[in-house]
Kinemage of the C-alpha trace (Angstrom):
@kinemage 1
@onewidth
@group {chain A} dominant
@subgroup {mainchain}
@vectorlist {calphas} color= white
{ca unk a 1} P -9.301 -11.539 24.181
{ca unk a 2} L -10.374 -11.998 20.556
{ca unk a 3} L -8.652 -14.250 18.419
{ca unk a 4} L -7.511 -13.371 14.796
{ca unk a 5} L -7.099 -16.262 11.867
{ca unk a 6} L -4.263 -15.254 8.847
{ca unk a 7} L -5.280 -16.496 5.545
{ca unk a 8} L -1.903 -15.092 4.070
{ca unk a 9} L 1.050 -13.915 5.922
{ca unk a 10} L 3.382 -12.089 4.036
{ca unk a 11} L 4.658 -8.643 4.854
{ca unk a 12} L 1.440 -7.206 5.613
{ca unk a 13} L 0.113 -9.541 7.629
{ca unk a 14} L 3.179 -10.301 9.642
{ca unk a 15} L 3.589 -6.610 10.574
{ca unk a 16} L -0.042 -6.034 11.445
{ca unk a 17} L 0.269 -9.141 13.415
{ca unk a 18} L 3.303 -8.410 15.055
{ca unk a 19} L 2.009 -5.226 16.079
{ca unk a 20} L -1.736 -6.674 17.300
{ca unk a 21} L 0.387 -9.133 19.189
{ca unk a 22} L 2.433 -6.910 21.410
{ca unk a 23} L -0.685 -4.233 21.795
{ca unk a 24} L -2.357 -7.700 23.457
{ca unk a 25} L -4.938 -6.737 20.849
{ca unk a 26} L -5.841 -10.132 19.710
{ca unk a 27} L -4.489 -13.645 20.066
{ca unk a 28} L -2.860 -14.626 16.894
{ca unk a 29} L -4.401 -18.041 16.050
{ca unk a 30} L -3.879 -19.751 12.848
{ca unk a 31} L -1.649 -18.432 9.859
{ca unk a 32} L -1.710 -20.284 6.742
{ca unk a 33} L 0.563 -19.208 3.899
{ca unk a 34} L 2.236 -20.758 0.843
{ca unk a 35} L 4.148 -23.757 3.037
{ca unk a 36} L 5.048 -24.628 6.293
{ca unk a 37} L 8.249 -23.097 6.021
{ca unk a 38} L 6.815 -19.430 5.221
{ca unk a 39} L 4.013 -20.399 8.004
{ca unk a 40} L 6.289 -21.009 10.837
{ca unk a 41} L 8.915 -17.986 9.868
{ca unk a 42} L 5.749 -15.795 9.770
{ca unk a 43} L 4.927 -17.517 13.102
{ca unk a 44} L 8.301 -16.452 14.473
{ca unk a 45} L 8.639 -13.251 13.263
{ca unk a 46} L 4.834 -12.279 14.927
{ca unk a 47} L 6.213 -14.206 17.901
{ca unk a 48} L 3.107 -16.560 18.358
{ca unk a 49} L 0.976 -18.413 16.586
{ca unk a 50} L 0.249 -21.888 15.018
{ca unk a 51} L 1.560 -22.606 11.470
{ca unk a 52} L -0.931 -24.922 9.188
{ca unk a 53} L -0.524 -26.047 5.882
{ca unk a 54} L -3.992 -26.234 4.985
{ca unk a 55} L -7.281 -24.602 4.830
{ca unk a 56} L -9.210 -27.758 6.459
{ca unk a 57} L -6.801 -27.164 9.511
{ca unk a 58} L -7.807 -23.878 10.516
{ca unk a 59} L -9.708 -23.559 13.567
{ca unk a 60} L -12.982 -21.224 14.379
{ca unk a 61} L -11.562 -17.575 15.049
{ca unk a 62} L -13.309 -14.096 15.873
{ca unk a 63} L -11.507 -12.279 12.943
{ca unk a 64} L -9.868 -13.704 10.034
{ca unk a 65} L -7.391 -11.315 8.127
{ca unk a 66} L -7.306 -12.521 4.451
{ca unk a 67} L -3.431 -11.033 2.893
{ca unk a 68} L -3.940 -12.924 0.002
{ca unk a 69} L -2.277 -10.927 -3.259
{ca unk a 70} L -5.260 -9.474 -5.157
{ca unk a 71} L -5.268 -11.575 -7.980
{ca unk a 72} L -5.979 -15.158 -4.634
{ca unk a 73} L -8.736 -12.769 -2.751
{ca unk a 74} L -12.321 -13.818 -4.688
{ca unk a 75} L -10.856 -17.364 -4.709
{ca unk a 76} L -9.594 -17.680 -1.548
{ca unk a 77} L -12.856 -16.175 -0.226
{ca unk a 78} L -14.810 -18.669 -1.809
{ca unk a 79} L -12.723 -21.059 -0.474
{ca unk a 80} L -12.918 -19.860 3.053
{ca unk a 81} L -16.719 -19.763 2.828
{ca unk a 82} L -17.132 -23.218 2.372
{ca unk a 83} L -14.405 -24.331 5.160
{ca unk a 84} L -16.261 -22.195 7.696
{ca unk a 85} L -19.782 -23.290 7.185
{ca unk a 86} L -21.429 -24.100 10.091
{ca unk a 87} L -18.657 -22.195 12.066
{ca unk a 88} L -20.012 -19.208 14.522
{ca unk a 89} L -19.972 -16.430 12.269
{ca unk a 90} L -17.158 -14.074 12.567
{ca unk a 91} L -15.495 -11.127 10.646
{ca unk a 92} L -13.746 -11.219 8.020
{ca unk a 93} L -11.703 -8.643 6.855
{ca unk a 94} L -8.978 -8.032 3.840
{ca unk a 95} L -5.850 -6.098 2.789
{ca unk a 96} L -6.390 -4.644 -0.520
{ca unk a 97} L -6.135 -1.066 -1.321
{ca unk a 98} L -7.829 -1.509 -4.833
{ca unk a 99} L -10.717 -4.097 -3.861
{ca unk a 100} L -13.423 -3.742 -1.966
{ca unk a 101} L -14.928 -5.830 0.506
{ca unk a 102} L -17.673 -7.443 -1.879
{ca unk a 103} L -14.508 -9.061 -2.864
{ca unk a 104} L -15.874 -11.247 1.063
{ca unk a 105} L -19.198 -11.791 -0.716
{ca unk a 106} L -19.479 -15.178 -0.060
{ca unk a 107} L -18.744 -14.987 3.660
{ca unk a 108} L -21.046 -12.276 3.434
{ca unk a 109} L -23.581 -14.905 2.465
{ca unk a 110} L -22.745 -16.544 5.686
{ca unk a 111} L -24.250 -13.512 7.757
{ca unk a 112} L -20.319 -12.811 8.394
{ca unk a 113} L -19.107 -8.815 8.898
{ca unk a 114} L -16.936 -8.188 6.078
{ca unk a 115} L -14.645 -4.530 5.400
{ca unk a 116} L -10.904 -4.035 4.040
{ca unk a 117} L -8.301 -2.254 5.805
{ca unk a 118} L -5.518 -0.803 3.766
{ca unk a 119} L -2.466 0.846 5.530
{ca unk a 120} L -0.759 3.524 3.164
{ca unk a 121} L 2.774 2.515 4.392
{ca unk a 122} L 5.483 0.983 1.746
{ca unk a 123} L 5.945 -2.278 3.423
{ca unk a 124} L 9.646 -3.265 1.913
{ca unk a 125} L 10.136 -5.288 5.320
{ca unk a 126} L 8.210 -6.457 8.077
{ca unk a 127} L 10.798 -5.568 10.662
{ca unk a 128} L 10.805 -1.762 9.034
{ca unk a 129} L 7.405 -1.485 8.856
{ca unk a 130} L 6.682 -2.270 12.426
{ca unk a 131} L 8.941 0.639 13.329
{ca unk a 132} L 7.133 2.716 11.205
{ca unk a 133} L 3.845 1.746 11.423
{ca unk a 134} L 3.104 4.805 13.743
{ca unk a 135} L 0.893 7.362 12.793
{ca unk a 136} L -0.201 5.155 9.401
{ca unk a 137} L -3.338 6.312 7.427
{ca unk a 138} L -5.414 3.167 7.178
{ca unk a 139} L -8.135 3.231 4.757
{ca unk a 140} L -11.380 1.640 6.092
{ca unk a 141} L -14.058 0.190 3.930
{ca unk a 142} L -17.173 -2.278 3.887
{ca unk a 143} L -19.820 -2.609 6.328
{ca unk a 144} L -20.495 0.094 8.886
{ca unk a 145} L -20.495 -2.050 11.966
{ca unk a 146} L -16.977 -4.241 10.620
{ca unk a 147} L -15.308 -0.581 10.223
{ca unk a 148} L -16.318 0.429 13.505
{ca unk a 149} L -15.137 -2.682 15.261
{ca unk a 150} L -12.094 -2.889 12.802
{ca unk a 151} L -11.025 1.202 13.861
{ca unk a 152} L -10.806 0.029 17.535
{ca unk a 153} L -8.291 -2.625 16.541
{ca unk a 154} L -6.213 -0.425 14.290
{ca unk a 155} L -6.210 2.633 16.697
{ca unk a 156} L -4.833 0.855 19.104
{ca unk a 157} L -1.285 -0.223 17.314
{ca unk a 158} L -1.085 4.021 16.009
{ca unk a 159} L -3.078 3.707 12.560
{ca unk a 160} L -4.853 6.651 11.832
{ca unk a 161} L -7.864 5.301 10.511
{ca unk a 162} L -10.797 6.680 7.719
{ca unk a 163} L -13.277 5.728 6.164
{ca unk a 164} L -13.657 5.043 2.614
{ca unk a 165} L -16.451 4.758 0.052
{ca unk a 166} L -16.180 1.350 -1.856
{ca unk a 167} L -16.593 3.197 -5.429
{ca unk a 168} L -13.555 5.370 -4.512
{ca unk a 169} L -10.934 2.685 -3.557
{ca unk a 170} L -9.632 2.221 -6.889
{ca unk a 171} L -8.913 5.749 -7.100
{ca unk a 172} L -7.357 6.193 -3.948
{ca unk a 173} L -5.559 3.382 -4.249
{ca unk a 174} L -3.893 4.628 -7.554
{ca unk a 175} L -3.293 7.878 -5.717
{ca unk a 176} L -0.595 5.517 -3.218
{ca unk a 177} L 0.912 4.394 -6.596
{ca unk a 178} L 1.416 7.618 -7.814
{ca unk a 179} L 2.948 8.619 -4.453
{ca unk a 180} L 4.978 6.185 -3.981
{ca unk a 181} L 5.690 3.451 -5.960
{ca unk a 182} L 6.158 5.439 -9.313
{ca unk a 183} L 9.145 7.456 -7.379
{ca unk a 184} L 11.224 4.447 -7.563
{ca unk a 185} L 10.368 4.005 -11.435
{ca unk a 186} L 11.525 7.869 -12.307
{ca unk a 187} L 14.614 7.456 -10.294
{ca unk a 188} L 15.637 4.027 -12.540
{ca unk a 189} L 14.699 6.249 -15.420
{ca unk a 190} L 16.630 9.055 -14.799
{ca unk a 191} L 19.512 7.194 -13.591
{ca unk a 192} L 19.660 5.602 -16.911
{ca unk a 193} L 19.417 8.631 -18.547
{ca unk a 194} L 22.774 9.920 -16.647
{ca unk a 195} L 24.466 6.470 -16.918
{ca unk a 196} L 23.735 7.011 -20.868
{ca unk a 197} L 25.480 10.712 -21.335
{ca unk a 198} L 28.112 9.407 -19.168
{ca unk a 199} L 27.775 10.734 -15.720
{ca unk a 200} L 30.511 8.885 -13.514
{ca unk a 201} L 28.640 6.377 -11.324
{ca unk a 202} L 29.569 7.343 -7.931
{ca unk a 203} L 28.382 10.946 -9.093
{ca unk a 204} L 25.058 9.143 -9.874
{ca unk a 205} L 24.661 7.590 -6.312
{ca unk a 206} L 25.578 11.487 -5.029
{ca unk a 207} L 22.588 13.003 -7.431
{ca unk a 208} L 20.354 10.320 -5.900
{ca unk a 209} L 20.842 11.180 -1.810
{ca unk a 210} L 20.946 14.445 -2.698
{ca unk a 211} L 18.441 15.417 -5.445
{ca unk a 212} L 15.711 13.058 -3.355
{ca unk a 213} L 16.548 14.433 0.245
{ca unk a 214} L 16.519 17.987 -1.309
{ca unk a 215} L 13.094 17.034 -3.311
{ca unk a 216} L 11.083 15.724 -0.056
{ca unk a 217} L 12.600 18.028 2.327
{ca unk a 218} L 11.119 21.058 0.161
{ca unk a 219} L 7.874 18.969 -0.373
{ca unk a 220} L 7.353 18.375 3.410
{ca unk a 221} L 8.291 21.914 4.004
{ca unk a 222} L 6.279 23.797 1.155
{ca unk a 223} L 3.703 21.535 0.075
{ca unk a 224} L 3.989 19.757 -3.846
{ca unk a 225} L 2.935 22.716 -5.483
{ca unk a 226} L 5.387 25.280 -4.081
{ca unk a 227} L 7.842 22.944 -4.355
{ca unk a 228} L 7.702 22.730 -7.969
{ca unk a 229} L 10.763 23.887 -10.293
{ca unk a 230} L 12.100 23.503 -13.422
{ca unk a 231} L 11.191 24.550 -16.626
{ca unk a 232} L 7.582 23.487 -16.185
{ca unk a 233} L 7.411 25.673 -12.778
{ca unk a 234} L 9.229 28.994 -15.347
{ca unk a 235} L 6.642 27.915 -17.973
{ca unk a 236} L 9.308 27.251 -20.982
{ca unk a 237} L 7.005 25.228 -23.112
{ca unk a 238} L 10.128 25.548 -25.941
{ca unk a 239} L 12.530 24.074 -23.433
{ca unk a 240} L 9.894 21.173 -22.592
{ca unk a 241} L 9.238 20.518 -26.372
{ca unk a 242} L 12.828 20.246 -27.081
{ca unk a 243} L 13.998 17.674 -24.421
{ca unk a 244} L 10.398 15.681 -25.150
{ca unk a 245} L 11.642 15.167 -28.515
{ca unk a 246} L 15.134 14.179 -27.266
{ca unk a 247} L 13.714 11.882 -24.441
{ca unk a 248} L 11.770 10.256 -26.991
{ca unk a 249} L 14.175 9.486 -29.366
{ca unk a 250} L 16.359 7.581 -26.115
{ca unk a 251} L 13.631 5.974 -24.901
{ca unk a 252} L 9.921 6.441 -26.370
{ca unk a 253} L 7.802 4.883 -23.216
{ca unk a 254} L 10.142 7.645 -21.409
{ca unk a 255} L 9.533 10.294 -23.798
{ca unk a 256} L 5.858 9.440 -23.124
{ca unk a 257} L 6.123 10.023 -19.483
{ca unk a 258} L 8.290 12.948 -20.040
{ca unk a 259} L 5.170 14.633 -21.930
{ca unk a 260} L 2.236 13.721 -19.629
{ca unk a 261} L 4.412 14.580 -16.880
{ca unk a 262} L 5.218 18.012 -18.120
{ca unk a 263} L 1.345 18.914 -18.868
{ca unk a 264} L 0.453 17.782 -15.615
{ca unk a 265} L 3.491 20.014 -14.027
{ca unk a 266} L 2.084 23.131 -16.221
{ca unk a 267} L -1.389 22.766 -15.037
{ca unk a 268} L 0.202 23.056 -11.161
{ca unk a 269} L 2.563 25.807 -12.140
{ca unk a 270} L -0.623 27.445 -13.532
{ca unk a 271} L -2.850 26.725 -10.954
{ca unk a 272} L -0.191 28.080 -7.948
{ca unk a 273} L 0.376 31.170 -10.482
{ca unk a 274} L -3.513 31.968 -10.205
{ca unk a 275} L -3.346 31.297 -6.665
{ca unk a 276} L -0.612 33.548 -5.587
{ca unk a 277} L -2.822 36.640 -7.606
């Protein structure tokens, strides 16, 4: 069985680890993180490995996942190039949905295979997303062989894999945002709209199981575009103007994101009116 190296072993990498793990995909290795103490609960949450504190202690692997945050992956590359010189060479992939594997370059320079594998899945926990992992879009990109090799490994713990141009990942990967992580930032905002006119609070917590459940249920079930309502979906460009200017004067990054949102929910309503012609 191959072995896999962890340069980084936070949420990501623990789940994808976990999950390799139990498949009998690869034998976890190495995992080097922050400190000991992150290494070894990492360790025991994936349910094998050997915590190290340092680079210089990492041993000759067939795959080394680098889950570095964005901002640590050029560095830590670099870094890993010149700790593995002289090693076998190996493949190297990383997590990032925005960067692309020339982010590896240097291990590239080593004759190593280099790709990045990004899993569109929100992963708030380890131990959640492991449950949900199922059936996950993962976004392959980087050399043709490291993607082929690289599908084989995801496939077999239920990722759905793809493959992605490298010019495109910045795109795609502000397409997850917009999916996902913004929904969390228009539910604050709204929330403190409410909490402003003086909604009750428990009536606030209602509004959010419901409103949400309601919202993706008709998504799921219609598609975005069908699912749109309000006064964007009835075209009442009045009633839009009027609460932009009211939005506004609460909150003026809000009022902002009240506007582009509305002219981006006209241009749908538009579009699905031409459609339905």
């Amino acid at each position: 069985m191959k072995t896999l190296n962890l340069v980084g072993c936070g949420r990501v990498g623990q789940t994808l680890a976990r999950l390799w793990h139990l498949q009998n995909t690869f034998v976890i290795q190495d995992v080097l993180t922050t400190s000991m103490a992150s290494a070894h609960a990492a360790c025991n949450f994936i349910g094998t490995g050997r915590a190290v504190e340092k680079l210089q202690a990492m041993r000759p692997a067939d795959f080394w996942l680098i889950a570095t945050p964005d901002a640590q992956l050029a560095q830590m590359a670099a870094a890993l190039a010149v700790h593995v010189r002289g090693m076998p060479p190996a493949l190297a992939f990383h997590s990032s949905g925005a960067l692309g594997a020339v982010q590896l370059a240097p291990l590239t320079a080593l004759g190593w295979q280099t790709a990045s594998a990004h899993c569109i899945l929100s992963f708030s926990s380890s131990a959640t997303a492991v449950a949900q992992f199922a059936g996950t879009p993962c976004a392959l990109e980087g050399e043709a062989q490291a993607c082929a090799v690289l599908k084989t490994a995801f496939t077999a713990i239920g990722a759905r894999c793809f493959d992605l141009a490298s010019e495109q990942k910045l795109l795609y990967h502000a397409a997850a945002v917009f999916a996902t992580n913004f929904l969390p930032v228009l539910q604050v905002v709204a929330e403190d709209a409410w909490r402003s006119t003086g909604v009750p609070a428990d009536l606030i917590a209602d509004l959010r199981v419901s409103l949400l459940n309601n919202a993706v249920a008709n998504i799921s079930r219609l598609g975005p575009a069908a699912a749109l309502t309000g006064p964007a979906a009835r075209g009442d460009l009045d009633a839009i103007d009027r609460q932009a200017r009211v939005v506004s004067a609460w909150d003026k990054e809000a009022g902002a994101a009240y506007e582009a949102l509305s002219a981006l929910a006209l241009r749908i309503a538009v579009l699905r009116a031409v459609k339905s012609d």
